[in-house]
N, C-alpha and C positions, 0 to 999 in steps of 0.2 A: 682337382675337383672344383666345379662353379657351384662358389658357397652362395651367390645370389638366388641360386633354386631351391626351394624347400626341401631338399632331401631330407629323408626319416637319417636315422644313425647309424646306420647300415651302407649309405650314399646314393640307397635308392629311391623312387618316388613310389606314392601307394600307389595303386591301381585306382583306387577311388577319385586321385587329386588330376587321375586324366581326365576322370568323368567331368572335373568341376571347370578345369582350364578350357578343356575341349572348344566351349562355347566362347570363351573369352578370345582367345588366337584367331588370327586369320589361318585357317589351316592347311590351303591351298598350297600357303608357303611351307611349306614340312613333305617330306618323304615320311611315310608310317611302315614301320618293319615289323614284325614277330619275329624274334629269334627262340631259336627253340634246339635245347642242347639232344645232341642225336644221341638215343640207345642210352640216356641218363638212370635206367634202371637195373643199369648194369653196377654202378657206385652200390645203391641201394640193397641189392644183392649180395656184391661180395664183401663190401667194408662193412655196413648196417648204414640204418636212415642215419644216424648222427652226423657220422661221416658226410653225408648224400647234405646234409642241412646245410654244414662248416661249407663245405664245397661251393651249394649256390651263395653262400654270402660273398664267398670271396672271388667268385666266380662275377657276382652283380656289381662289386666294390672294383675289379681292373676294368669292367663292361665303359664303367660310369668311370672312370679316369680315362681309358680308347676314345671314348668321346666327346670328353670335356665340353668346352663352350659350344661346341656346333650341335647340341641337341639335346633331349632328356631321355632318361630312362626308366622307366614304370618296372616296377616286379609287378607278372602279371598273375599266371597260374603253375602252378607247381615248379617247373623248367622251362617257364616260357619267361621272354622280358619284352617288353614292348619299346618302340625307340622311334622321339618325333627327331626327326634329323631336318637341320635349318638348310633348306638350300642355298641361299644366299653366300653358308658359312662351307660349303664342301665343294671341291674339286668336281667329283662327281662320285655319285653312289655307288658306282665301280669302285672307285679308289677306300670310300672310309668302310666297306665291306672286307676288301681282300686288308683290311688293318686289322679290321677283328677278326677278320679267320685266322691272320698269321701271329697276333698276340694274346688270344684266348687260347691258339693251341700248344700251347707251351705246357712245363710242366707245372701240376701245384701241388703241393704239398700239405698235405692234413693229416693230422695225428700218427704222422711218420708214413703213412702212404704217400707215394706218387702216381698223383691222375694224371693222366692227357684225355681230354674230351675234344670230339668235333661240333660244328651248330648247323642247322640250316637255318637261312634267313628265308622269308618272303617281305617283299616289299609293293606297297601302292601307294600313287600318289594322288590324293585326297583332294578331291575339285569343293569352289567355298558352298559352304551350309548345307554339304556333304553330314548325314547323322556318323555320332563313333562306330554304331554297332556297324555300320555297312559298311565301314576300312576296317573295322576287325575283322567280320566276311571275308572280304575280297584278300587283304594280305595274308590270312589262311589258306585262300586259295592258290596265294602263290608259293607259300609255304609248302602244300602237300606237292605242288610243281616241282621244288626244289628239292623235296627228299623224295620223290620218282628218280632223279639224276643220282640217287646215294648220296654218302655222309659229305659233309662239310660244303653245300652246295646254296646257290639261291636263285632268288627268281622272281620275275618281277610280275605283277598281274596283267593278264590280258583279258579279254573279252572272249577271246577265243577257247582259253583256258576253259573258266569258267562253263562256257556252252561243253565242251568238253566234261566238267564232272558232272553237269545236269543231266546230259547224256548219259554218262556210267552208273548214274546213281537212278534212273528210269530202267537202265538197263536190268540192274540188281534187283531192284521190285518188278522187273515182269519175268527174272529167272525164280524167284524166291512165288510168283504165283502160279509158275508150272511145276513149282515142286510141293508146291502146297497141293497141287489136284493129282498130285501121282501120277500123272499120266504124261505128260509132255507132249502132249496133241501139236502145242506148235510148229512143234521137230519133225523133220523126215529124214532120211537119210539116202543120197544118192552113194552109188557104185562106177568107180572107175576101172575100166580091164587092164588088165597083165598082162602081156602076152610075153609069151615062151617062146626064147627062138630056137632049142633045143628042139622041143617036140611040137612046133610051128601050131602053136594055140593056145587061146585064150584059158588056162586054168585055174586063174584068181583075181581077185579082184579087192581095191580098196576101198573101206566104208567111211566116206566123207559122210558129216551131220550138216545140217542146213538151216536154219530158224526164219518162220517165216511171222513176225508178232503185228495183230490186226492196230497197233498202237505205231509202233517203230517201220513196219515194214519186213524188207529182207535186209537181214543182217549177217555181213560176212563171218565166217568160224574166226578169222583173224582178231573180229574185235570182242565177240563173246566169250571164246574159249579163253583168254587171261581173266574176264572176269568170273568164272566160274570157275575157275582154278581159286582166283583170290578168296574169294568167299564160302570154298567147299561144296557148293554145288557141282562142280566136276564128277562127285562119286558118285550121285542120284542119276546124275546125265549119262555117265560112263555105262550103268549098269542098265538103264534104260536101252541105252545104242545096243549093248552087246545080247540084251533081249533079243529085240527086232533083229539082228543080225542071224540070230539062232534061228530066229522063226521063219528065217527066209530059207540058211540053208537047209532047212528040213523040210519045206518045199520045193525049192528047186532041186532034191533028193528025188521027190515024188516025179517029177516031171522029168526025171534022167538027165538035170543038168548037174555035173561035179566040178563045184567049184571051193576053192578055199578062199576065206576072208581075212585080209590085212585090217587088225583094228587097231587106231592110235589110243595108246596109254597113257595117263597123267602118273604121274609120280604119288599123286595123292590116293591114286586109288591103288595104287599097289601097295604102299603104306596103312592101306588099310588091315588090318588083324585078318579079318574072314575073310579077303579078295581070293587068294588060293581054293580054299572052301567054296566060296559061293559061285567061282566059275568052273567047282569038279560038279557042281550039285544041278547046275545050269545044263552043262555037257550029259550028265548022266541021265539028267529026267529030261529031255530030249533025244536020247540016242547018239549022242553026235559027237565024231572021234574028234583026238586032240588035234589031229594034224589040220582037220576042216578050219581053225583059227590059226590065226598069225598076228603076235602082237608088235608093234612099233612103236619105239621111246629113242627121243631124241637124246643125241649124247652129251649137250649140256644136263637134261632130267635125266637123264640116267647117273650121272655126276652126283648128283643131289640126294640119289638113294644110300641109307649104310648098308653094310652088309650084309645085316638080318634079310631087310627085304630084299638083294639083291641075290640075294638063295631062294626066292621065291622065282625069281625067273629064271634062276636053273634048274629048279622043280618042274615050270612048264616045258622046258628042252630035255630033259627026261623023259617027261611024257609024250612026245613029241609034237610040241605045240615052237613052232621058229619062232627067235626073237631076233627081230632087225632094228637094227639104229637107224633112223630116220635123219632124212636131211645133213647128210653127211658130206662134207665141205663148208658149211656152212660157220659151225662155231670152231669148238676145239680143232674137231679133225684130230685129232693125235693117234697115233700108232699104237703108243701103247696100251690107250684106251681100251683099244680094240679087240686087242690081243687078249685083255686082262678082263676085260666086259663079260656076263653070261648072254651072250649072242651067238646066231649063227649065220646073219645073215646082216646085209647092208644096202641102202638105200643111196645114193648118191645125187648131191640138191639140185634141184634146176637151177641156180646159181653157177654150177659149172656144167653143166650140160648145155646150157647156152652157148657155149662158147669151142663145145669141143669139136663142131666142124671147122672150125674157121681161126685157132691161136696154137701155135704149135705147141705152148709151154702148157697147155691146160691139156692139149693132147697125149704130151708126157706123163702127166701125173695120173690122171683118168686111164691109160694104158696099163701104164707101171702099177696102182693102184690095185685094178682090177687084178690084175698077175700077183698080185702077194697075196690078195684075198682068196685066190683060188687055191694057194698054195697052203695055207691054213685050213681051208675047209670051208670054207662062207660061201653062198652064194650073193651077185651082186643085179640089184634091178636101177637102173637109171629113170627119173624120173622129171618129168616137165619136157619128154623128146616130141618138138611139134614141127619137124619135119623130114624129108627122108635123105638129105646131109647127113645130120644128126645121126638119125637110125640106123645109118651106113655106117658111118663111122664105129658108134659103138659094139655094131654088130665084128668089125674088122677087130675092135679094142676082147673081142670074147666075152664080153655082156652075159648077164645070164637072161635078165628079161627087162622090158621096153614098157613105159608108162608114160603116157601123157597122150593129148589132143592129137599127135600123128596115129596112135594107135585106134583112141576114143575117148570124148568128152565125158565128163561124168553123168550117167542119169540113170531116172530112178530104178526100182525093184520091175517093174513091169514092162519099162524100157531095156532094160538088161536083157531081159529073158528074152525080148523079142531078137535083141541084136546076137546073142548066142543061137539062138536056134536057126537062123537065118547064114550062120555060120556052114 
C-alpha cells in the first residue's frame, strides 16, 4: 500500500478527494478507468447486504494493493471503483488490466462463504483541463462497451463508441414515441415470396418490417430490432406487424389471392402471459385460419424460452399454425435442438446458401441435411438464393421452397398483389 496517499482506513480514497485532487494533477498524465464488478447483486441476494458490504471492502483493500504506486483508487458508487493509473508508472494498460482481472478473480472469503466475482473496466484517457464529469462520461462509455463483450471484459473509449450510444439512445426515444401514439405509422411492412417447387408457385410469403423515421431516416431491421427487443418495445411492435399482416390477409382473401404469412417472433412476445390469447382472439374476430400464419424463431431465441412457453408453440402446431427455426446454420445448428424443438419446419441461412453452388463440403451438409429433415417430417425453405446455380442446386438437394432475390425482392402490400396476379 502507498502510505503517502491519503487513504481513508479502508485503503481507499473518498470519491470526494477526486473531486479535490482533480484540479491540482496534470491529468493528461493518468489513464481514468471505472471498474465495476459484473452481476454484484448476485452476493446481495444470496449471502445478504453484510456479506455484499465485507466483500467490497475487501474487494477495494487487494484493488488498492494490484496497484500500488502506479495509481489511485477512489470508491466510487456502490460496485463501482474509479482508478487514475500513472502512465509514466505502467507497461501498458493492457498489462495492469489483465493484473486485475487475473488477481481480483480469485477466491474471497467472507463469513465462511466463498465468492469468485468478475469486473468490467472502461478506461479514457483524459486530455489537460479536461472537467472530471466528462472522463467520468466517457470511461462509462467504455465501460457499457466492455460489458456488451460480457463478464470480465474492458474497453477503452472511442469516439466512435460514443456516436454509437447517441445513436441508440435517439433510436429508443423515437421507438418509445411510436408507442406512445399506438399507431406506428413510421412502420410498413414489405413481403418477400416463397416459392414452392413442389406445386411450382408462389403460396407464401415473409413479413419483413421496415422503419422509416422523419428524424433518423431508414433504418435497417438489423439495427432496431435489438433495440426494441432490449427495451420491450418488441411486444407493441410484434403485435402491431401481426395486425397489419391480418389485415392484409383478409384482403387478399377478397381478391382470391391464397397466401400464408411467415411472421418473425421475438421470444419476448411469446413470453408474454396472453400472446396465445391474443393471437386466437386476432384469428377469430378476423376469420382467419391458423394455417394462413407461420411463425419463425431463431434457434438461439428459441434456446432462451422455458418450457412453459415453449408449450405454447406446440399449442400453435396443434392448431395448425408451422413453427420454423429461422436462420438455420447460423448459430447452434444442433441436431438435437431440432429434434427436441416444437417445430416443424426449417429455414436454412444465407450464410450457407451462399456457398452451396460452389464448396462441395457445404454441398454435403445442406444435402445430408435436408434428407434427415425430410425424414422427421419438417419441411425445408432455403433462403437468401440469388441465383439460378443456387436454385439448381438446391432444387437437385430436394428443397421444399426457395426465397430470396432469385425468386423476388421484398415489396410492399400493393406491389405483392400486382406481382401475384401478374403471375
Amino acid at each position: 500500500m502507498n502510505n503517502k496517499n491519503p487513504y481513508s482506513p479502508k485503503g481507499l480514497l473518498k470519491k470526494e478527494k477526486l473531486y479535490n485532487l482533480w484540479i491540482q494533477k496534470n491529468i493528461e498524465k493518468y489513464f481514468f478507468a471505472i471498474l465495476n464488478i459484473d452481476n454484484f447483486r448476485y452476493i446481495n441476494d444470496n449471502f445478504g447486504h453484510s456479506v455484499g458490504d465485507k466483500f467490497l471492502i475487501n474487494y477495494g483493500e487487494k484493488l488498492v494493493k494490484i496497484i500500488g504506486d502506479m495509481g489511485l483508487v477512489y470508491k466510487f458508487n456502490g460496485d463501482e471503483f474509479i482508478l487514475l493509473l500513472e502512465k509514466s508508472k505502467l507497461k501498458s494498460v493492457d498489462s495492469i488490466i489483465k493484473k486485475i482481472h487475473k488477481e481480483l478473480n480469485e477466491i474471497f472469503y467472507i463469513d465462511g462463504y466463498e465468492i469468485i466475482m468478475t469486473s468490467s473496466i472502461g478506461i479514457y484517457e483524459p486530455h489537460a483541463g479536461e472537467s472530471i464529469e466528462n472522463s467520468i462520461r466517457k470511461a462509462f462509455i467504455a465501460l457499457y462497451q466492455a460489458k456488451e463483450k460480457g463478464c470480465n471484459q474492458y474497453a477503452c473509449y472511442t469516439q466512435e463508441t460514443e456516436e454509437e450510444i447517441k445513436r441508440k439512445s435517439l433510436l429508443i426515444i423515437e421507438l418509445r414515441k411510436n408507442l406512445q401514439n399506438k399507431n406506428f405509422k413510421e412502420f410498413y411492412i414489405v413481403y418477400q415470396p416463397i416459392y414452392s417447387i413442389e406445386k411450382n408457385q408462389i403460396e407464401e410469403v415473409e413479413a419483413l418490417i421496415r422503419w422509416e423515421n422523419p428524424l433518423l431516416g431508414s433504418i435497417p431491421p438489423s439495427e432496431f430490432i435489438p433495440v426494441a427487443e432490449e427495451t420491450g418495445i418488441i411486444r407493441e411492435l410484434g403485435y402491431w406487424l401481426i395486425d397489419e399482416v391480418i389485415k392484409h390477409i383478409k384482403q387478399w382473401q377478397k381478391e382470391g389471392i391464397n397466401l400464408r404469412v411467415a411472421i418473425n417472433l421475438s421470444p419476448k412476445q411469446v413470453e408474454e402471459k396472453e400472446f396465445l390469447n391474443k393471437i386466437k382472439n386476432i384469428l377469430k374476430k378476423e376469420k382467419i385460419e391458423y394455417k394462413k400464419v407461420k411463425f419463425e424463431i431463431t434457434e438461439t431465441q428459441i434456446l432462451s424460452l422455458n418450457k412453459e412457453n415453449q408449450k405454447i408453440l406446440e399449442e400453435f402446431i396443434k392448431l395448425g399454425t408451422d413453427i420454423a427455426i429461422d436462420d438455420f446454420g447460423e448459430g447452434y445448428s444442433s441436431i438435437k435442438n431440432i429434434v427436441f424443438f416444437p417445430i416443424n419446419a426449417i429455414k436454412i441461412d444465407k450464410s450457407l446458401v451462399d456457398f452451396v453452388h460452389k464448396d462441395t463440403k457445404i454441398q454435403l451438409l445442406i444435402s445430408s441435411f435436408i434428407s434427415f429433415a425430410h425424414q422427421i417430417g419438417y419441411q425445408v425453405t432455403a433462403e437468401g438464393v440469388e441465383n439460378k446455380e443456387q436454385f439448381d442446386r438446391l432444387i437437385k438437394y430436394g428443397c421444399d421452397k426457395i426465397q430470396g432475390y432469385y425468386i423476388k425482392e421484398p415489396v410492399n402490400e400493393i406491389g405483392l398483389v400486382n406481382f401475384i396476379k401478374k403471375l
